[in-house]
N, C-alpha and C positions, 0 to 999 in steps of 0.2 A: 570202689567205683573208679576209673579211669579217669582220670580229669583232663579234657583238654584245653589248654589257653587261648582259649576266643577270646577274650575279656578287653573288648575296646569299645562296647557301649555301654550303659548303662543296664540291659536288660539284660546281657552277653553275661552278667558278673549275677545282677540278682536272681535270675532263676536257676542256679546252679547251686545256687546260697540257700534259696528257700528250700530249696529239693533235701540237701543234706540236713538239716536243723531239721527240718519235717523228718528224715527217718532218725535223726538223736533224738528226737522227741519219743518218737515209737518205740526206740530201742531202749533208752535209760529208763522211761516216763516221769520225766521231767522237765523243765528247760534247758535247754543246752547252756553252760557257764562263756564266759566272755571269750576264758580262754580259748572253748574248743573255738569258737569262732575264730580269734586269730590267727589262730593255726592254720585254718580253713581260706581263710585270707589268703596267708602267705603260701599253699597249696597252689590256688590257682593264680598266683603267678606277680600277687602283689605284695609290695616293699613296705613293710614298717618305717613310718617315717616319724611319729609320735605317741608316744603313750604315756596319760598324767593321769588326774584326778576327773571320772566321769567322761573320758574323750579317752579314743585311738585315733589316729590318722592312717593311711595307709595308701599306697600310690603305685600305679604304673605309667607306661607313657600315655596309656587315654583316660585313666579314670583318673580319678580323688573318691576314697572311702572314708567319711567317719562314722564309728563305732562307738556308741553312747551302751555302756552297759549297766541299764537302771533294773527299774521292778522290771519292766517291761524292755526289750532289747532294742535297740532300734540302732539299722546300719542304713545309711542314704548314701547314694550312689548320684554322682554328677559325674559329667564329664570334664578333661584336666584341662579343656580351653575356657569352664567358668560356663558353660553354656545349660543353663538351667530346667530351660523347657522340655530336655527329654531325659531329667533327673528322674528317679526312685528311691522309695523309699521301704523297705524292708521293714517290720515290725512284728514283731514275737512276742508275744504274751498269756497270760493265763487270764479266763474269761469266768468268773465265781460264778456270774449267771448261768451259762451255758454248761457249767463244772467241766470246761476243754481246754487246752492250749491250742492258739490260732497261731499260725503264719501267712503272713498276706503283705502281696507288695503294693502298694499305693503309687499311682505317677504324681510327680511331682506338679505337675499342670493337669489337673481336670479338664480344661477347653478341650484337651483334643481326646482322651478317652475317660469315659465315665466309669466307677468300677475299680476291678482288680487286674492287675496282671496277674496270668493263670488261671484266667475268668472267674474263681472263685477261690478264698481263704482258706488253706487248710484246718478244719478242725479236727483236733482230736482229743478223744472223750478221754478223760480223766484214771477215768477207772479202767476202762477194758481197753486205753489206748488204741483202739480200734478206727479209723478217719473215717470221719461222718459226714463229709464233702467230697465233691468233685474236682479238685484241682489239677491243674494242667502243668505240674514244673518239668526240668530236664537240665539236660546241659546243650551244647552249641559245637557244630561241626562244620566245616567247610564243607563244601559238595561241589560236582560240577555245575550248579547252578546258584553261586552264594552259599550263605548259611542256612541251617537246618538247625530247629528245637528237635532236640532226639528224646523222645520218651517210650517207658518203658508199655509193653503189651498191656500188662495190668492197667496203667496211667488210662490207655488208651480205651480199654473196657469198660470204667469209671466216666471218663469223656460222655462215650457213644450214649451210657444211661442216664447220663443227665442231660442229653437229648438236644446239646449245646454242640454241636460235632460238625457246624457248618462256620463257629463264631472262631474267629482266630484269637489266640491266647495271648500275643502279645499285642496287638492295636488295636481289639474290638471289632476289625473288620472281616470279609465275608471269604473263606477258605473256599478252593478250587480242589479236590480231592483226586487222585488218578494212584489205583492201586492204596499202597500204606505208606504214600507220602501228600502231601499237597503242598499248596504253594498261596502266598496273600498276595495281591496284586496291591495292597495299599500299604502294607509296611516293606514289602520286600524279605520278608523271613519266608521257610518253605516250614515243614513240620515232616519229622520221618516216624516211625513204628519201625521199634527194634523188640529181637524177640531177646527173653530176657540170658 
């Protein structure tokens, strides 16, 4: 996958994060270890700035990432001015009830969207690794008109059948469609459809 370095908010770094850990999930079936995640980190385009016992740190000029790699993974995303209300929180885990591993990003302020970014959690089933949800991840492109979540055809098929394909994926609010891209008039993100 191509990466490009959008990564100056918070949701610019986690949907590109939950995207790739969702397909190491599918592809090892497993969780992904800490490490690949740092790696992954420092991919798109962020500085190792501590790693000790239970904590990484990790920085560009607009984020702060820490990476807590427990039972459960979990990397939170703030922005580097301290500005809290449009943090996230990324968390990875194995779910015994459901026998899946989930990826789901959490905002860090419920007031303003209820839910997930991605509109829904990745699951996926244990055994046949197979994703048994609709999630919405990708990475982030400039365009002539702002940023664009670019996801893949498949992504977009998944969308349409969970019948969610008007809800935008990263604010909860209501997508403007024209062709295989749209645009939110309440976050300011656009959404494209690339073929794979």
């Amino acid at each position: 996958m191509e990466r490009i370095d959008y990564s100056y908010d918070p949701v610019t770094l986690a949907m590109p994060v939950a995207e790739e850990i969702m397909r190491l999930i599918i592809e090892k079936g497993s969780l992904p270890a800490a490490d690949n995640l740092r790696e992954l980190l420092k991919e798109l385009g962020l500085e190792e700035l501590y790693t000790g016992k239970g904590v990484a740190v990790y920085r560009n000029r607009y984020l702060v990432t820490l990476l807590f790699p427990r039972e459960a993974l979990i990397l939170d995303v703030i922005s580097a001015s301290g500005e809290l209300s449009d943090g996230l929180e990324v968390i990875v885990y194995h779910d015994q009830e459901l026998d899946a591993f989930v990826v789901e990003i959490v905002p860090a302020n419920d007031l303003e969207y209820e839910g997930n970014i991605g509109l829904e959690p990745a699951i996926i089933d244990e055994k046949t690794l197979e994703l048994k949800s609709s999630p919405v991840f990708g990475h982030f492109e400039g365009g002539k008109v702002g940023f664009h979540l670019v996801i893949s055809e498949e992504t977009y098929e998944r969308w349409r059948e969970s019948g969610k394909l008007d809800t935008c994926p990263i604010c909860g609010g209501k997508l403007a469609w024209r062709g295989r891209e749209a645009f939110c008039p309440e976050c300011g993100y656009g959404v494209k459809v690339v073929e794979p």
